[in-house]
N, C-alpha and C positions, 0 to 999 in steps of 0.2 A: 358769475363773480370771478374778476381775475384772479384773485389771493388772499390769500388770510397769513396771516402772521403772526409768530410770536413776539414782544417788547417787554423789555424791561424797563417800567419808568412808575410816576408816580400820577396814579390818572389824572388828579388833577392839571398835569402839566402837557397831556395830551392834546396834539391837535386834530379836530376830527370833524366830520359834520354832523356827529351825535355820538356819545358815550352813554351806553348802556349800563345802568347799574340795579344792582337784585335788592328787593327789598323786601321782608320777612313783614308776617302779619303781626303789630302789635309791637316790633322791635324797631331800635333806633337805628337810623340811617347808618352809613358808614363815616366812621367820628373824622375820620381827614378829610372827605368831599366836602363835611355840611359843614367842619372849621373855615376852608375855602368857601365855602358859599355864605358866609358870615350870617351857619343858623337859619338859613334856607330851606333845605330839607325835613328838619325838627319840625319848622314851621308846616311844613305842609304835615306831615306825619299829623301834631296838635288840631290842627284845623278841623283833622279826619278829610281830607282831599286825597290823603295820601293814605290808604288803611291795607295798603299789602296781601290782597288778595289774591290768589291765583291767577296770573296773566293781566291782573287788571293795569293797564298804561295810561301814564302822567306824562305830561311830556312840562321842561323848564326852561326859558331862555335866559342863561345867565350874562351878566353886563360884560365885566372884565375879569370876574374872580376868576374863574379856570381860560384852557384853553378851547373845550370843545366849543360847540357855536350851540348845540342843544345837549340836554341831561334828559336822556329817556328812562324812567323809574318804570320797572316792571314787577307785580308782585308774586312772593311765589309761594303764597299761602304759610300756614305757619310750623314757626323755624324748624318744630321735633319729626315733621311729617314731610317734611320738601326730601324729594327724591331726584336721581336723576333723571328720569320723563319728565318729572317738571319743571325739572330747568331746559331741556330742549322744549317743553311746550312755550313757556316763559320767553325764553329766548326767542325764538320763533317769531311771536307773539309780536316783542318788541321791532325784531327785525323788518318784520312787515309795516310798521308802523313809520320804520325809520324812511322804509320808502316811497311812502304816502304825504312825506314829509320832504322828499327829494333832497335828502340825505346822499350825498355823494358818495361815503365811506363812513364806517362806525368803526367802535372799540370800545370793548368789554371790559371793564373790571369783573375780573374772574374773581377777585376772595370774596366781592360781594355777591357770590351765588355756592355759598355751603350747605353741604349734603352731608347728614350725620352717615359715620363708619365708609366714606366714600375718600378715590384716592385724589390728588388733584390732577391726575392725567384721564381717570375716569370725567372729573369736572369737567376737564377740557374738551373729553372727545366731546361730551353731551352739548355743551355752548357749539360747537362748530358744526355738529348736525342741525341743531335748532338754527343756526344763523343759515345754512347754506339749503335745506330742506322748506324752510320757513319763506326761502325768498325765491321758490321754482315756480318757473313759471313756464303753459307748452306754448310756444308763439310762433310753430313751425308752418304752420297755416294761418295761422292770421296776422294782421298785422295791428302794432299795439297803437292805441289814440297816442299824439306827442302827448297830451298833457298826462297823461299815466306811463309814458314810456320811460320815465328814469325808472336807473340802477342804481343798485347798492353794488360799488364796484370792485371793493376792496374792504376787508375787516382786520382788523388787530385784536389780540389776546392780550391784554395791559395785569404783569403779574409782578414779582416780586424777586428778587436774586435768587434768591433760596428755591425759588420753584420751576424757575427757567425749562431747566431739560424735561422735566414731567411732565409741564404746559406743553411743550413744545411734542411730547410724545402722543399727548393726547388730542392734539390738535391734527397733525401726522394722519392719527386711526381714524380723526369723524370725519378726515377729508376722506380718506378711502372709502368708509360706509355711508358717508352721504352723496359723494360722484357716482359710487356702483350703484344704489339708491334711486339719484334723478338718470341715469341711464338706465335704468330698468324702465321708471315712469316715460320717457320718451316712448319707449318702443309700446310699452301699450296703451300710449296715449295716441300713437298713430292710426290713423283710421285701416279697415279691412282692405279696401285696394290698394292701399299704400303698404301693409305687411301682411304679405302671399307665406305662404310653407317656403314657396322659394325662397322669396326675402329674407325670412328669418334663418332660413340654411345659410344665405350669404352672407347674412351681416357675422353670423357666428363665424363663419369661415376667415375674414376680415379680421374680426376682432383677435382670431386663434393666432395669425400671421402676424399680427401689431405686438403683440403682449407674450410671444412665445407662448402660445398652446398647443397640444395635438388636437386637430378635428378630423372628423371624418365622416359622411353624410350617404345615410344610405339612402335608396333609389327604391321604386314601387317594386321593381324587379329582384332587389339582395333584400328587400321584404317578404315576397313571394315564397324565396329560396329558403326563408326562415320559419316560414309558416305562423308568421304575422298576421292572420288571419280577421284579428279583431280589429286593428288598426286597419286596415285595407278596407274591413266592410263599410267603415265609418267615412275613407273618403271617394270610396262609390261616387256620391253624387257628385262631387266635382269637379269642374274642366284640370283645378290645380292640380298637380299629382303630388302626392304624401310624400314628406322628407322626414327622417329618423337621423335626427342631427347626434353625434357624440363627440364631446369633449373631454381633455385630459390635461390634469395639473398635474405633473411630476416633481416633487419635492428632492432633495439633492442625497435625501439619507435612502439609503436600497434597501433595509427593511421598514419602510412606511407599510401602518394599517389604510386600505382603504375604504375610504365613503363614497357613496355614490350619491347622488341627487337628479330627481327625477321630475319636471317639469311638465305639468298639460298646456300643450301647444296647438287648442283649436284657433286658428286668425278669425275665423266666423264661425258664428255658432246660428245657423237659424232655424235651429230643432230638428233639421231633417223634415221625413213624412211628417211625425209628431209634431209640427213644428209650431212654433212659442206665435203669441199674442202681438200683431207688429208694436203696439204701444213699446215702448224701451226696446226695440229688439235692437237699435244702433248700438247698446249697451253693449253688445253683446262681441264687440271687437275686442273686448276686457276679456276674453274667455280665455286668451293665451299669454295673463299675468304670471302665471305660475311657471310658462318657458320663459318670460323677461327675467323673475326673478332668479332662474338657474342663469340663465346665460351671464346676467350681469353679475351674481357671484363669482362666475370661475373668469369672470374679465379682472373681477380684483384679487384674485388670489398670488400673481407674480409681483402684487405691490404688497401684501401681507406675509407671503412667502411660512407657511404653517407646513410642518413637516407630517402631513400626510396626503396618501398620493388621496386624489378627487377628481370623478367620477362625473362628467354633466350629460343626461340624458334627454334628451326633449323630439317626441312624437309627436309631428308637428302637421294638419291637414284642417283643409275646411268641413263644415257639417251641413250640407245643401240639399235639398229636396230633388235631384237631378231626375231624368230619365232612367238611369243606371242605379240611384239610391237606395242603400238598405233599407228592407222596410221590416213594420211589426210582423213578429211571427216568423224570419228568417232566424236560423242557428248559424254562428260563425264561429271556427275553433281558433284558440290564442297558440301562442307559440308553445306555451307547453302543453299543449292537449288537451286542455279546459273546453269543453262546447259549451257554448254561451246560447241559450233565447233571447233575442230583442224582442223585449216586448215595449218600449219607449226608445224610439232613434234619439230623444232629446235624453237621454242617458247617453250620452257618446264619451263626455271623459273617461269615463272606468274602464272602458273597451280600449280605448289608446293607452291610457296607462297600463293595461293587463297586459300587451303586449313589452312593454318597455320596464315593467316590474319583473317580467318576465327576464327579459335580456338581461335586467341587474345581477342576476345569480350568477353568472359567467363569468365576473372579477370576482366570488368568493367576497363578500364585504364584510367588513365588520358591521357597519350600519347604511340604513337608506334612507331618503328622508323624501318623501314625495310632496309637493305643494300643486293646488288645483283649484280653482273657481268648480268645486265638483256640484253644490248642491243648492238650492233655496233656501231648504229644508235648514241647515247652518244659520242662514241669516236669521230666519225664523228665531232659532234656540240661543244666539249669541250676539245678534246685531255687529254694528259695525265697529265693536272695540276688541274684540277676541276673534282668530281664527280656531277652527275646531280641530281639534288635536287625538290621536285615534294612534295604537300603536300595538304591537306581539312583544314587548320587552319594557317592563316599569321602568329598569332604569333609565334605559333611552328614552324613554319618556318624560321621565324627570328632568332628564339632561336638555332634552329639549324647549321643554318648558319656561325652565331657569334663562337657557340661554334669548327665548322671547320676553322674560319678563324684566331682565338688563337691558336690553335692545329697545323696546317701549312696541316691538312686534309682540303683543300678549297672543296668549294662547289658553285656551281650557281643554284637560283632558273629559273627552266622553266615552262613556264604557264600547266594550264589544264582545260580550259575555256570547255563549254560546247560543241562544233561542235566538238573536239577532241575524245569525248566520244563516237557522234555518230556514229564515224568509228570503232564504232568495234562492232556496232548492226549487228546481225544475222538474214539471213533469215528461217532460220533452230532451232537458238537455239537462247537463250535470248542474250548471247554474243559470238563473236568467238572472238580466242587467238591471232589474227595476223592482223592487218589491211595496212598490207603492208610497204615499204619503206619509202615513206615519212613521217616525222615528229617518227619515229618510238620509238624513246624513251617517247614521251608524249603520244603517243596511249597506249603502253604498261602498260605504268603508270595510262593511262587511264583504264584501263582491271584492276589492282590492286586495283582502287578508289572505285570497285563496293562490294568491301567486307572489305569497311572500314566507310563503311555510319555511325557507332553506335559509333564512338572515333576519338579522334584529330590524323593523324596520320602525317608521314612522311616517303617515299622512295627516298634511293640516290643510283641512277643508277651509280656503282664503274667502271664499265667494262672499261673505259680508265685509271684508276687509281688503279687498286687492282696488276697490275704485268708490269714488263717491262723488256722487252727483250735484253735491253742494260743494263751496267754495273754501268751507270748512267741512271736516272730516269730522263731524256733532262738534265738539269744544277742541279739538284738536287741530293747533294752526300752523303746523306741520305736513297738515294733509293738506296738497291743493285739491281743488279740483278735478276729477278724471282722476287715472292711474296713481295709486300711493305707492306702488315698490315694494309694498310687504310683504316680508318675507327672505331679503336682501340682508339686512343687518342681522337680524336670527340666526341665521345659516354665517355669516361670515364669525357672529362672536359665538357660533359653535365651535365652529371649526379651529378657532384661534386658541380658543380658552381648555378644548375639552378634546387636542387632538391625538392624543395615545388612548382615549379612554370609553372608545367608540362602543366597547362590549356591553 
């Protein structure tokens, strides 16, 4: 989409090749559209054609009364309970619709999408995530049929004097979280030979140089020197050699608290020796969602500009059954001295992230926040609406939560009580990487908690949440197909909303 825009006008006098308008379940239209549409709207509403149920879309060709050429009606369930996910799902909803309809450009009426105790710049971001998220498409490899190849090329905000600067702020933030958003989904929607360790070290290098960042990218060799030991065993098997990418937001005030965030960046994941069932294993290019969603946060931090410094970590290699390959039953020690048992190579995220959880205590943080495709076991407990949320500090866990449940990246916290830890004592080494099937996401989690003793931290296991193989993400049309980004606007409305209060 080229732009989105704020206007001040009166929608019916808007010209557009569809105007979007919110419609509550069981309530009347908006009284100045359906006067111009001379009782059109009502009409449909009476009929029950029109019953305003959650995303459900009408579409209306009116003659001369307005200016737009179509009235797309999208509903957003009823009035006491519409939130803002549901007006990005809604909106979304519609905007897909609009371009199915080869809609050239749309515009919103914004007051016909109300969300009780909500601000209208919150309104705004959520309309302009749902418009711009809603209409991603990955076309980097394929090329689109003409008759499906239009766009929605342009969008307008259509609000009211009074609301101007707040639409227009809110509009401002969904564009930052929804561009950091579908540049996250690009990159892991890119296939494995297309994003190598190296790639991803480059593109971040790139992105640091465009957007004023500090990067800086360490080498198998300043790994070595560190006694990275976990991350090294894990890229054994492959020709790639491992990059330990870091990034750095510097905020303008000199006593900023810092966050760090820590990203798992396998580009392939083929279980190693253990290695997975080929069925899905293409999937398995999604494994290094959780480095797109760091990298493409601190790409948007110098357009959010949040006065705390941040911290982007991303341990980045392939997982490949090589000649050289880690196998079961090898010990390999992390950087802080942790000797690990492999007893499952297809356990390999925990092993890079203990390395780079590791490194995180060397800024002193106030918080850490690590995101990973780490486990099945997740998908299993929470499917594809919630990632799994695992943490050493309630409150940051609360914080983080909150900040997933504004964002519409939900999250559920699962325990990590002490007995969970104990499955994953070694009789061999201090801990091994696997403690089997059950409960497997909070073991795992367990395994991560031992190299975050020294800072408040938090891990959200994405793995049911970072991709989805249908076209819709279950009823969410928001999510395309392949990589969602999840994880992207979380971390960015932490960061914004909660950045002194890291403790």
């Amino acid at each position: 989409m080229n732009k989105i825009e704020v206007i001040v006008a009166d929608p019916a006098t808007v010209d557009s090749g569809a105007l979007v308008v919110g419609i509550t379940e069981g309530a009347a239209p908006d009284a100045g559209l359906d006067k111009a549409l001379d009782g059109a709207l009502s009409a449909l509403v009476e009929s029950g054609d029109l019953r305003g149920k959650a995303e459900q879309v009408r579409v209306y060709y009116p003659r001369d009364e307005v200016a737009a050429q179509r009235i797309v009606l999208v509903g957003l369930g009823k009035a006491d309970e519409v939130t803002l996910e549901q007006v990005r799902r809604s909106v979304a909803a519609a905007a897909r619709r609009c371009r199915t309809l080869n809609a050239a450009d749309l515009a919103v009426a914004t007051t016909t999408f109300p969300v009780p105790e909500s601000t209208t710049a919150d309104i705004a971001q959520a309309i302009t995530e749902g418009i711009l998220l809603g209409l991603y498409r990955f076309t980097e490899f394929k090329e689109i049929p003409a008759d499906e190849a239009t766009e929605v090329t342009d969008a307008r905000l259509v609000t009211g004097s009074e609301n101007e600067a707040s639409t227009a702020e809110g509009a401002r933030l969904g564009q930052i979280f929804a561009r950091a958003t579908m540049w996250a989904r690009d990159l892991g929607n890119r296939p494995g030979n297309s994003v190598t360790p190296r790639v991803l070290a480059e593109a971040a290098q790139s992105m640091a140089t465009d957007f004023g960042l500090q990067c800086r990218v360490l080498e198998e060799a300043d790994m070595k020197e560190l006694g990275m030991g976990a991350l090294l065993g894990v890229a054994q098997g492959s020709d790639e050699p491992a990059k330990f990418i870091i990034l750095e937001y510097t905020p303008s005030q000199s006593d900023a608290e810092t966050v760090v965030l820590v990203g798992k960046g396998i580009t392939f994941d083929s279980g190693g020796i253990s290695i997975k069932p080929s069925q899905n294993m293409g999937d398995m290019k999604f494994d290094m969602c959780g480095a797109a969603a760091v990298l493409a946060t601190m790409r948007a931090l110098p357009h959010l500009k949040p006065p705390v410094r941040v911290i982007g970590l991303v341990p980045a290699t392939e997982n490949l059954p090589g000649g050289r390959a880690y196998k079961p039953g090898d010990i390999v020690k992390a950087m802080n001295g942790t000797t690990i048992e492999v007893v499952n190579t297809d356990a390999e995220g925990r092993l890079i992230l203990a390395d780079a959880l590791a490194y995180a205590a060397r800024y002193e943080p106030k918080a850490v926040i690590d995101l990973a495709t780490l486990t099945g076991g997740c998908v299993v407990a929470l499917g594809d609406e919630a990632s799994g949320l695992f943490g050493n500090d309630d409150q940051l866990i609360e914080r983080v939560r909150r900040a997933g449940e504004e964002s519409g990246d939900r999250t559920w916290p699962l325990p990590l009580w002490p007995p969970y830890k104990k499955k994953i004592e070694s009789k061999v080494a201090d801990i091994k990487n696997s403690a089997g099937r059950w409960a497997s996401a909070i073991t795992a989690a367990a395994f991560l908690s031992r190299f975050t003793e020294s800072y408040s931290w938090t891990h959200l296991d994405i793995a049911g949440t970072a991709y989805t193989s249908n076209d819709q993400n279950g009823s969410n049309p928001y999510a395309a197909q392949g990589a969602t980004g999840v994880g992207v606007r979380l971390l960015l409305r932490f960061l914004r909303e909660g950045e002194s209060k890291a403790s």
